[in-house]
C-alpha positions in Angstrom: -10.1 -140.7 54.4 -6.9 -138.3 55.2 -6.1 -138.7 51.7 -9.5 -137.4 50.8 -9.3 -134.5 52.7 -5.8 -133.7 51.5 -6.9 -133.9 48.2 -10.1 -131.5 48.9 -8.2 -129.4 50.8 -5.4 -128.6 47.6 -8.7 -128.5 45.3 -10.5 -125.6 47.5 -6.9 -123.9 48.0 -6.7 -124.1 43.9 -10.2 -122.8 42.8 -9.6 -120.1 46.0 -6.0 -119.0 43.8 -7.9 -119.3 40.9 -10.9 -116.9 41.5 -8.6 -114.6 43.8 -6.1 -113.8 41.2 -8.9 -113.1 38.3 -8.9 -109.5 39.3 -5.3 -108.5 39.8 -4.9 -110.6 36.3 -7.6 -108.1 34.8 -6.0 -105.5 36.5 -2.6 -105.9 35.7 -4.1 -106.3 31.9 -5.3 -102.6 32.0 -1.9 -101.7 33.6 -0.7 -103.0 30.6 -2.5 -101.7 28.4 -2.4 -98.3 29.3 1.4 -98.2 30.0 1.2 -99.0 25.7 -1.6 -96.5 25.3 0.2 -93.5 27.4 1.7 -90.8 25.7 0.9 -92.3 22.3 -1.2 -91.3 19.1 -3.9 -93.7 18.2 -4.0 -93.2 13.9 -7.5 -93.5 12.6 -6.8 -93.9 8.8 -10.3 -92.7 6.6 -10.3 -94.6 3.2 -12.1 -91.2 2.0 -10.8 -87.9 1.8 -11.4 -85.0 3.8 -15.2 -83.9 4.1 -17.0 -87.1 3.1 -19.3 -89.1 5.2 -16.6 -91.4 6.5 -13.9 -89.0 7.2 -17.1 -87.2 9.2 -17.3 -90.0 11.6 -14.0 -90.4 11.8 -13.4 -87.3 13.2 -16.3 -87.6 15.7 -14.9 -90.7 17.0 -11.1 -88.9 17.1 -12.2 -86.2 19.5 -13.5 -88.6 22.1 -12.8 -92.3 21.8 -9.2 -91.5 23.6 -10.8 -90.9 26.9 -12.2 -94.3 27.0 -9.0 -96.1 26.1 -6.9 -97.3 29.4 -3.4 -94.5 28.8 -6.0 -92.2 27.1 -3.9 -91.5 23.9 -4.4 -88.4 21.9 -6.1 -89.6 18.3 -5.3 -88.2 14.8 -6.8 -88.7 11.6 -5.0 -89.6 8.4 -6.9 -89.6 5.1 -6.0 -92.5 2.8 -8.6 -92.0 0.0 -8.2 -94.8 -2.9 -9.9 -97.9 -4.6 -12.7 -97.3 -3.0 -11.5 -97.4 0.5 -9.6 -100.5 -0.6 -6.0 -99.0 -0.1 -6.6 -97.8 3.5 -8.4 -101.7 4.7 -5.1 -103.4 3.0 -2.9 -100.4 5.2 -4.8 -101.3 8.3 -5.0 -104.9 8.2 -1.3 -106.1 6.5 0.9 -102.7 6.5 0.1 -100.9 9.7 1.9 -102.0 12.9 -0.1 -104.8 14.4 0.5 -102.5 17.9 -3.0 -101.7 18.2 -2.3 -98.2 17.5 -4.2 -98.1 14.0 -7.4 -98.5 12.7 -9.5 -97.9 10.0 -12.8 -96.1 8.8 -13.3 -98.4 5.4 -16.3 -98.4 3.1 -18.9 -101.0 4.2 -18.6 -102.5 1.1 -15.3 -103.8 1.8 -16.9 -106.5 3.4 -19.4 -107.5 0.3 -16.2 -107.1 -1.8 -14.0 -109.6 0.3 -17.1 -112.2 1.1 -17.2 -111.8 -3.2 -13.9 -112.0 -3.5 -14.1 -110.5 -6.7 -11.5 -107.7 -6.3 -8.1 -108.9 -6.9 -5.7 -106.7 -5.2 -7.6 -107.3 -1.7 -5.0 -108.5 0.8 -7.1 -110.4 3.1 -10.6 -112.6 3.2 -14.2 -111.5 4.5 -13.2 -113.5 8.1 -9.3 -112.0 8.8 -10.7 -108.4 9.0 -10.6 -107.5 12.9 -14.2 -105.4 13.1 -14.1 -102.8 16.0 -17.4 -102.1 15.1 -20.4 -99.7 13.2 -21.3 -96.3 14.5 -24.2 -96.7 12.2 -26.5 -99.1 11.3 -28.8 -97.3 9.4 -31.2 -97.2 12.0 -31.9 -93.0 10.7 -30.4 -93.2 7.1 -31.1 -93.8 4.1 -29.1 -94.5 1.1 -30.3 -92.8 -2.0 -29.7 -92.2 -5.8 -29.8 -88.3 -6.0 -30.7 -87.1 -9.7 -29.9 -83.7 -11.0 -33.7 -81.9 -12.0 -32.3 -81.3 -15.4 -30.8 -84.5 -16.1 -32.0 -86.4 -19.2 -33.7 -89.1 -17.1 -36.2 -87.5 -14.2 -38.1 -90.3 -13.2 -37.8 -94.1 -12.8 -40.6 -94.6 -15.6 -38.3 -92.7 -17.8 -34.9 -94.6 -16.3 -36.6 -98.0 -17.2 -38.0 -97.3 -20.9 -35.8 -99.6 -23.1 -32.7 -97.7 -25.2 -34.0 -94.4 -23.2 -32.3 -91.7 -21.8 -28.9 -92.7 -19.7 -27.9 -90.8 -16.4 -24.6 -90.7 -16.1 -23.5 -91.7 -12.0 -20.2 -90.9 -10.1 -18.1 -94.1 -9.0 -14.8 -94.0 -6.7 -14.0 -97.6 -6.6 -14.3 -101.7 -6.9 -14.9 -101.9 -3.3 -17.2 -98.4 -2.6 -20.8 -98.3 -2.3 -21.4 -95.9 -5.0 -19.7 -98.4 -7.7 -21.6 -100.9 -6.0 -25.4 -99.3 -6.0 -25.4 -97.8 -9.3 -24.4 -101.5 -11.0 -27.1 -103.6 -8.9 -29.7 -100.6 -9.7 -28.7 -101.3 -13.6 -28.5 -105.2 -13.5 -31.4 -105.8 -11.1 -33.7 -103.2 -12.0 -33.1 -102.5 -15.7 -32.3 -98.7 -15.5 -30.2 -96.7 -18.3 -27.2 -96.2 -16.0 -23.7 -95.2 -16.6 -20.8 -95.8 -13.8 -17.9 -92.6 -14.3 -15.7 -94.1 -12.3 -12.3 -92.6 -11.0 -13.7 -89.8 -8.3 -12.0 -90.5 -5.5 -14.9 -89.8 -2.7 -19.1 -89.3 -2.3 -17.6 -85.2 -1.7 -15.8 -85.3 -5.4 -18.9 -87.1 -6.9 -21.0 -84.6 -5.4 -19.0 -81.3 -6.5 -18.9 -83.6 -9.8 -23.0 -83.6 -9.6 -23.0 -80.1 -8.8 -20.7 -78.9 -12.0 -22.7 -81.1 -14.2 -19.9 -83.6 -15.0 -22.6 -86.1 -14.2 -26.1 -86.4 -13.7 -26.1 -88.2 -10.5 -24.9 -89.3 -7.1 -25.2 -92.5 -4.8 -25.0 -91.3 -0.9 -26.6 -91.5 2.4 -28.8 -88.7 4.0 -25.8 -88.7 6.5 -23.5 -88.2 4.4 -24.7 -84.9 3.1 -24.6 -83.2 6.3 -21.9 -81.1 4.7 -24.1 -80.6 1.8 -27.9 -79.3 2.9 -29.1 -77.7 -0.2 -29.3 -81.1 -1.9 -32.1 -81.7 1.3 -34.1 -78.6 0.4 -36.9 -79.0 -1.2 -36.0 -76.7 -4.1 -32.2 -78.0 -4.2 -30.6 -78.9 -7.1 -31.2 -82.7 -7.1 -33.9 -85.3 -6.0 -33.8 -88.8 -4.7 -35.3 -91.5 -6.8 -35.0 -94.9 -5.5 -33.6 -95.9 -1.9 -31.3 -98.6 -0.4 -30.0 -100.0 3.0 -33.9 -99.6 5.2 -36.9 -102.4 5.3 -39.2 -99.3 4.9 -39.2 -96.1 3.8 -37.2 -93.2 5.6 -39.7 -90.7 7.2 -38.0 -87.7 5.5 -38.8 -89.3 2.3 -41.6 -91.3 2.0 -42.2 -90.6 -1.7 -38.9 -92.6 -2.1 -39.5 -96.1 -3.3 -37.3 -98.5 -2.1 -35.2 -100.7 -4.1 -36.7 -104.1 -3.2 -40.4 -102.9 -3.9 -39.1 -102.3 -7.7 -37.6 -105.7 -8.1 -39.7 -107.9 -10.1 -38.1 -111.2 -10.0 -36.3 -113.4 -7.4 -33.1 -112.7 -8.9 -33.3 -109.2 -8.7 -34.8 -109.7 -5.5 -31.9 -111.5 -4.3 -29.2 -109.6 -5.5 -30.6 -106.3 -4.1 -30.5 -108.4 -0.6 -27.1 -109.1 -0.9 -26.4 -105.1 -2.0 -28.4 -104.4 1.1 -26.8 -106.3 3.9 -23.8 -104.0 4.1 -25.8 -100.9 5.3 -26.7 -102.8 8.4 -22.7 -101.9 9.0 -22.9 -98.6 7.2 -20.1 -97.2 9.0 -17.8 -100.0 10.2 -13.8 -99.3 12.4 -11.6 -102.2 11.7 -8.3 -102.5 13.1 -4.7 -104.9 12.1 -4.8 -108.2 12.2 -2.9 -109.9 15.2 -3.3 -107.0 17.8 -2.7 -108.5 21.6 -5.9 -109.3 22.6 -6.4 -107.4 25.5 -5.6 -103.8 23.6 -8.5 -105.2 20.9 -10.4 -105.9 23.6 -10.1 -102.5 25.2 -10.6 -100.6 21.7 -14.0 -102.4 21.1 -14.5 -101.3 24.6 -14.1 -97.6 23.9 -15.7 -97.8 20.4 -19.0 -98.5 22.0 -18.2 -96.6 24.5 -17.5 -93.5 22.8 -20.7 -93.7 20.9 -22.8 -93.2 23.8 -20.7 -90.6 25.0 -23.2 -87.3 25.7 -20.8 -84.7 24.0 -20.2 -87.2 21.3 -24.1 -87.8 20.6 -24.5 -83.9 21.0 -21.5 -83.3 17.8 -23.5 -86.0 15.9 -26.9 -84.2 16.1 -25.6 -81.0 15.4 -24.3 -82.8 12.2 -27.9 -84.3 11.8 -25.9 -87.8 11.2 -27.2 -91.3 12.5 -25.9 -93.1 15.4 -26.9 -96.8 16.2 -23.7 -98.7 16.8 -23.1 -102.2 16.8 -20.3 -103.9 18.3 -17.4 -105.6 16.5 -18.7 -108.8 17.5 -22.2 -108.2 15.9 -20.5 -106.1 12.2 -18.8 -110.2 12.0 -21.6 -112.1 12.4 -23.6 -109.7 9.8 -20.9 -110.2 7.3 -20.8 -114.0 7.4 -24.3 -113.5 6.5 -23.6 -112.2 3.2 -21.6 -115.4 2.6 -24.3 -117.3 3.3 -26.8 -115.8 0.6 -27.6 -118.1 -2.7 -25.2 -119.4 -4.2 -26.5 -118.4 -7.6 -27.1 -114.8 -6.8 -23.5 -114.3 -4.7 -21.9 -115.6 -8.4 -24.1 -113.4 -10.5 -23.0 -110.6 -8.2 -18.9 -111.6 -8.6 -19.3 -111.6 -12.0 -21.5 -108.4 -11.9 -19.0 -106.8 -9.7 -15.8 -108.7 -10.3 -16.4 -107.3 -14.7 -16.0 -104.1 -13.2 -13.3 -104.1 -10.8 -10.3 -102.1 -12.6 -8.1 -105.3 -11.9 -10.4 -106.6 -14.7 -10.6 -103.9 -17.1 
């Protein structure tokens, strides 16, 4: 019986030691991490150059995510613009310190492109990327195929007539929505495209649009908050078909959306696929092999920051969306792209993979 009680006793004092030190553990975890933040610059690289819809965001979340990170370091913004965003993911998740003072604004295609795997000179797989999470997820947005009015093709109708007029669209990489959008549009639902690739952002595509260099443009509404004429009504250029929403956006309901054009379950299915991405339309990753508890306090601030009033208050004068997810929920999403048909993820490597310049 003494035994017993001896052994009950050291049981209680260890569960007591145990729940009694959680706090100062936590605590002396902040301390720690804000004796790393302090007096530092937290780099936010933008695979995009200045002015596009990334780089936007970006430098929302620069001007306030610091005050929500333990040390409260001072944020700066480097623009890395190149394959597509492509250059900047492989800087943040193999090249940059693995300190926790990095991260990344990188297309959301980067995760279709490593779930593919059909772009060669990607340095890591769909499950290594480190996801601080989306500041969008297309809860307000809508991402369009903008047509000049004078372009040879006006209309779907004409778009879709066999050996018809071609537009030609603005591309800025293997791994960048535009790329992507404008080959699905031509494999799943037989327009007369043609990708110009080599622009290195939506902003250069769009100046590209505006000089006539070519006939059209993929972007979000967000992303033309720098670039309002192209909302007016009598602006130079009009959306004709919409991706990335389940219904039509309320600014344009005369838009059809991309899945009520397919006519097949293949086309079906690889506009799903093209799709899923936009639910992380804006997506923060961060290197590989951070401490945990400085990743944990970054995914903190991220969501954080995004319902921060002066924050929400910058993005409405911008008139772009905010509906963050967290990093946890951007993962899960994009292990659901790898889990789409099998048949339709290999049509879309192929579809995708025959374009990347590692393949030209």
């Amino acid at each position: 019986m003494k035994a017993k009680t001896i052994v009950l006793a050291l049981a209680t004092a260890s569960l007591f030691a145990l729940f009694s030190s959680a706090p100062a553990s936590r605590a002396q975890d902040a301390s720690s991490v804000a004796d790393f933040y302090q007096g530092k610059k937290l780099q936010i690289v933008v695979g995009y150059g200045a002015g596009a819809g990334y780089d936007l965001y970006a430098r929302l979340l620069a001007r306030r995510i610091g005050a929500y990170i333990p040390g409260e370091p001072g944020a700066i913004v480097q623009n890395m613009p190149g394959a597509g965003s492509l250059r900047a993911a492989n800087y943040v998740h193999a090249i940059a310190p693995k300190d926790g003072a990095t991260i990344g604004a990188v297309d959301r295609q980067v995760a279709l492109s490593a779930a593919l795997g059909y772009a060669a000179n990607m340095q890591f797989t769909a499950d290594e990327i480190v996801w601080l999470g989306t500041l969008s997820s297309y809860a307000d947005d809508s991402y369009n195929l903008w047509v000049r009015k004078d372009a040879p093709a006006r209309t779907l109708e004409e778009l879709r007539v066999p050996g018809g007029p071609r537009l030609k669209v603005g591309g800025s990489g293997v791994s960048s929505g535009a790329d992507t959008m404008a080959l699905v549009l031509r494999d799943a639902l037989k327009l007369n495209i043609d990708l110009v690739k080599g622009y290195p952002d939506g902003a250069a595509i769009a100046l590209a649009v505006d000089r006539n260099e070519v006939h059209a443009s993929t972007a979000g509404i967000s992303a033309l908050a720098t670039r309002p004429q192209w909302l007016a009504p009598d602006g130079p250029v009009r959306p004709l078909v919409a991706v990335g929403r389940t219904t039509r956006h309320p600014m344009l309901p005369d838009v059809p959306l991309a899945s009520e054009l397919a006519d097949d379950d293949k086309a079906r299915a690889m506009i799903k696929i093209l799709e899923l991405p936009y639910q992380i339309a804006r997506p923060f990753m961060t290197s590989s092999g951070i401490p945990s508890d400085r990743l944990a306090a970054l995914r903190k601030a991220f969501i954080a920051t995004a319902a921060d009033a002066m924050f929400l208050a910058e993005a409405q004068k911008a008139r772009i969306d905010v509906s963050p997810l967290s990093g946890e929920e951007v993962a899960r999403l994009t292990s659901e792209i790898a889990q789409s048909p099998a048949a339709a993820i290999e049509h879309m490597r192929k579809l995708l993979g025959s374009d990347s310049p590692d393949n030209r």
